[in-house]
C-alpha positions in Angstrom: -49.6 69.6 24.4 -53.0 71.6 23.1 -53.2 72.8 19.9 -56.8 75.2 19.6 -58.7 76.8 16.8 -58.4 80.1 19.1 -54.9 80.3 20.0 -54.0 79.9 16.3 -56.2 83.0 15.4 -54.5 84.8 18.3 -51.9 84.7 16.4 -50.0 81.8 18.1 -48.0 79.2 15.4 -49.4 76.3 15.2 -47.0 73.4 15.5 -47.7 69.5 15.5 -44.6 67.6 17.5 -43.9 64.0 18.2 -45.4 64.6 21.2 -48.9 63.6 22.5 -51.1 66.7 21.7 -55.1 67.4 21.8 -56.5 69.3 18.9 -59.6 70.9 19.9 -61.9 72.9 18.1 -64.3 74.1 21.1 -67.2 75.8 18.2 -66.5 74.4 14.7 -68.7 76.3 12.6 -67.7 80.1 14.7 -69.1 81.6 11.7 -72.3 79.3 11.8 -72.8 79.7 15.1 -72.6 83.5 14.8 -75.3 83.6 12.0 -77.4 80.9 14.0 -76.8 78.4 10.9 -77.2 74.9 12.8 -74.2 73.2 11.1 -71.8 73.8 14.7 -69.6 71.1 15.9 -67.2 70.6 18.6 -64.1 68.8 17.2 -61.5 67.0 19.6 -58.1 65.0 18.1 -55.9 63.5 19.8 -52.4 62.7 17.9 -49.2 61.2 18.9 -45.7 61.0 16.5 -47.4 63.5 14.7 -50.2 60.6 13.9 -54.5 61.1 14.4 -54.9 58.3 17.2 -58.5 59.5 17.6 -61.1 61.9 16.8 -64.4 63.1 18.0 -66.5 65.3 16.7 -70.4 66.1 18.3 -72.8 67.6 15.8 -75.0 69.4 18.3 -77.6 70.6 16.7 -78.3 67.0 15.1 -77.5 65.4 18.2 -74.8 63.1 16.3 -71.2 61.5 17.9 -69.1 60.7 15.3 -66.0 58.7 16.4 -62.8 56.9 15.1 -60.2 55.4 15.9 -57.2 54.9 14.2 -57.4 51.0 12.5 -60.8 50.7 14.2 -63.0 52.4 12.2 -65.6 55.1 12.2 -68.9 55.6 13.8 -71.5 57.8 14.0 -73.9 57.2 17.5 -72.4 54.0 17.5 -73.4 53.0 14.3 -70.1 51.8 12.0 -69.6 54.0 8.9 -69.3 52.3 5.8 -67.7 53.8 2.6 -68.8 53.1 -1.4 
């Protein structure tokens, strides 16, 4: 399954299932990106049992990969993310 940013503002419901679905968000930041703001992402999930398994988001403008993993931590151009 695919759940999108644009299909839900189509006017399609948006429903997580059990089932092994990719959550993309192709331009995160639509309004950013249409004002030329540089905060614009693309954000990809993947999620199973209704779970995050993974997540990827690329900051392209600051050239950053953030990545995570579910019980594996979090990282940012392969650099582990710490919390305070």
């Amino acid at each position: 399954r695919f759940i999108a940013e644009e299909s839900t503002a189509a006017g399609s419901k948006c429903i997580l299932t059990d089932s092994p679905t990719w959550i993309i968000d192709p331009v995160d930041g639509t309004c950013n990106f249409v004002h030329r703001f540089p905060t614009v992402a693309v954000s990809i999930g993947f999620a199973v049992n209704k779970e995050l398994e993974f997540g990827v988001i690329y900051h392209c403008t600051e050239e950053r990969l953030y990545t995570g993993r579910r019980g594996q931590g979090a990282f940012c151009n392969d650099k582990r993310l710490q919390v305070s």
